[in-house]
N, C-alpha and C positions, 0 to 999 in steps of 0.2 A: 617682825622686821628688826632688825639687827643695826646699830649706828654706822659700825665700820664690818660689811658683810666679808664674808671669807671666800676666796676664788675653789671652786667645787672641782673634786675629784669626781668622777660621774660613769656610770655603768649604763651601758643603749645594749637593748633588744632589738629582735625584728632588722636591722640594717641592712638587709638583704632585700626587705619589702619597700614598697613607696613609703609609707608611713616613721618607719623607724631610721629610713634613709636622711627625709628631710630632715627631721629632729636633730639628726647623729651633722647634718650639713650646718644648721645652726648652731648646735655647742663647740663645734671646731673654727666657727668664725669670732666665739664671742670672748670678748675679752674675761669675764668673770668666770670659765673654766680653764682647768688647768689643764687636764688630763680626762681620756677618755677612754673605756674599757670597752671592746664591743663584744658581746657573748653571739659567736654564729656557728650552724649547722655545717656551712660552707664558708669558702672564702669570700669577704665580700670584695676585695679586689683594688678597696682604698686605702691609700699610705698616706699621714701626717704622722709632723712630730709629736704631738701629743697626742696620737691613736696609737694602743695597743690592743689586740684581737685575739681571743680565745677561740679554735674549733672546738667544742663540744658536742656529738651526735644526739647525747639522749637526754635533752630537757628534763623529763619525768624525772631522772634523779644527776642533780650538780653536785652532791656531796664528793666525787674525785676531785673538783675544780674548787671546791668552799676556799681553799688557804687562800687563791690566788684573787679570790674576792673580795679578803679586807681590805679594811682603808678607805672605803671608798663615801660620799657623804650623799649621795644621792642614785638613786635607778629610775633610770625613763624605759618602762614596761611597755614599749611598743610591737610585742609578739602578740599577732593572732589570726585566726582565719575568717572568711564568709560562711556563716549557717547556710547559704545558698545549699540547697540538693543534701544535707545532711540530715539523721536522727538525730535526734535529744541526747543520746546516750554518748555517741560518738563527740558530737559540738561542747559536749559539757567535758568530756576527758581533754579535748585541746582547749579549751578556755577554763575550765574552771581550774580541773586540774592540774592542768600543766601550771598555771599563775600562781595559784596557793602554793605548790610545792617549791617553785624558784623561790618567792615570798620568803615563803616560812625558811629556807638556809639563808636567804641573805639578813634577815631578823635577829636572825642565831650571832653570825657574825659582824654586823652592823648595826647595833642597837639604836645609833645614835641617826642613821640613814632615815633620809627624804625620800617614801618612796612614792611614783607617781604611774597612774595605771592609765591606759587608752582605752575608755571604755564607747560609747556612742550615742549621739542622741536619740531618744526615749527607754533608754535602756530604764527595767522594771525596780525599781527598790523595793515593790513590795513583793518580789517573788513571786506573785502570782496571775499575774495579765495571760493574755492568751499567744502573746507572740514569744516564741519558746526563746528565742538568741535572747530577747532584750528581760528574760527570767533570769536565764544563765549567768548574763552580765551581772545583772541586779545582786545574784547571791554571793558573784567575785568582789563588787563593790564591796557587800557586807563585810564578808569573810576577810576583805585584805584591814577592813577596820580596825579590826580583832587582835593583830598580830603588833607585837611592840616596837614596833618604829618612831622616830623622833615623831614626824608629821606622815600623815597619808592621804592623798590628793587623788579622784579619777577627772577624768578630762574625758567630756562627752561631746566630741567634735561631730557636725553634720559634714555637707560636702567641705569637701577640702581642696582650696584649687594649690595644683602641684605648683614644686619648685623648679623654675625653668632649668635645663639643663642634669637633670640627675636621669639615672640610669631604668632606676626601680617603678618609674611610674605606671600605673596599670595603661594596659593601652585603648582601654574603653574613652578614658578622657580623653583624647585626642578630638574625639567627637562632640566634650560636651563643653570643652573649657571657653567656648565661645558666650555661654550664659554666664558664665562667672560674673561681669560685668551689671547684666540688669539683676540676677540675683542680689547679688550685693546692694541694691536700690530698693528692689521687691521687698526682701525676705533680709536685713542685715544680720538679724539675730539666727540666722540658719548657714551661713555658709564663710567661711574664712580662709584664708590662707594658710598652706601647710608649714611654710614660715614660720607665721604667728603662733601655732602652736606649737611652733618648737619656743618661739621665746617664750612662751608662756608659761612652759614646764620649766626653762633656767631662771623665770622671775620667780617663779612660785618657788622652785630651790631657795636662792637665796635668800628672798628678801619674804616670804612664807603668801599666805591669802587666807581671807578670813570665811572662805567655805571647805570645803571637804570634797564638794560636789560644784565642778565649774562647767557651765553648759556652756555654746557657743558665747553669748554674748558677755560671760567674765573672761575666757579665753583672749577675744578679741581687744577685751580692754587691758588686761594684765599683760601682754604681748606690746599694748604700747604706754603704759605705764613707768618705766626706768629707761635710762637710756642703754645702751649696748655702741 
């Protein structure tokens, strides 16, 4: 934590998906970022003043795009898929792969970068449990630890109730967002707001957290911790 913190220049993935939408929805409302860089396959179709948008097709290698990536004091690493219906081989080259490689060029060029991954809850730290996704997860945790960045933070969100109003929401919730409610009574330490963890990732930016590893229940309190 920082006396007088600095307003963050900030790099979002995934803003195409629910997840990287919200997050990308919270840093553009919040006062303590300045500027926002979005890295998308496609266009994602939103204009502010302080969003600018890179198309780039092939994740696997950013090295044409590195120059346009300095400067910047933070990445909210919200790219990724469902292991639903997939091999090991395949789920590990889009998550593991794909994350260490973006990683490892923004490292090179950002030394000084916060960077913060979307990983999930029970995801494996010890590499070896039986459920393959939350292995996978576990070894991108490790591996992003590894690499020199100022700070490096995952965020193991459970359900997530969306942000009213945005585009990207999977359309499964439609059907479940009615639990949200007693969940939240039930289970508080399991399900939060996709809100929250966007502020949670600009708290932890600026003003840092004293884990590495924030499951739902730091998430939710680090989201209302500073004002915005």
């Amino acid at each position: 934590m920082t006396d007088t913190p600095q307003k963050l220049k900030v790099i979002v993935t995934g803003a195409t998906g629910m997840v990287g939408e919200g997050v990308l929805h919270e840093c553009l409302q919040h006062p303590m970022v300045d500027k926002v860089l979005i890295v998308n396959r496609r266009q994602s179709g939103i204009q502010h003043p302080r969003l600018t948008e890179i198309i780039h097709k092939d994740f696997f290698d950013i090295s044409p795009i590195q120059d346009q990536l300095k400067g910047y004091d933070a990445c909210f690493f919200c790219l990724g898929v469902s292991s639903v219906g997939m091999k090991e081989t395949e789920y590990y080259k889009l998550t593991y792969t794909l994350t260490m490689g973006f990683a490892t060029v923004l490292a090179k060029v950002n030394p000084h970068m916060v960077f913060e991954y979307i990983s999930g809850a029970s995801t494996d730290s010890t590499e070896k449990g039986r459920m393959m996704w939350a292995r996978v997860k576990g070894k991108t945790e490790n591996d992003l630890a590894k690499l020199p960045f100022k700070k490096e933070y995952n965020f193991r969100p459970g359900y997530m109730h969306p942000t009213p109003g945005l585009k990207n929401t999977n359309k499964y919730y439609k059907y479940i967002t009615w639990l949200y409610p007693i969940l939240r009574r039930i289970t508080p330490n399991s399900v939060s707001r996709l809100s929250d963890l966007g502020l949670a990732m600009i708290n932890a930016a600026v003003y840092g957290f004293d884990k590495p590893i924030l499951e739902v229940k730091d998430i939710n309190q680090l989201a209302k911790t500073y004002p915005h």
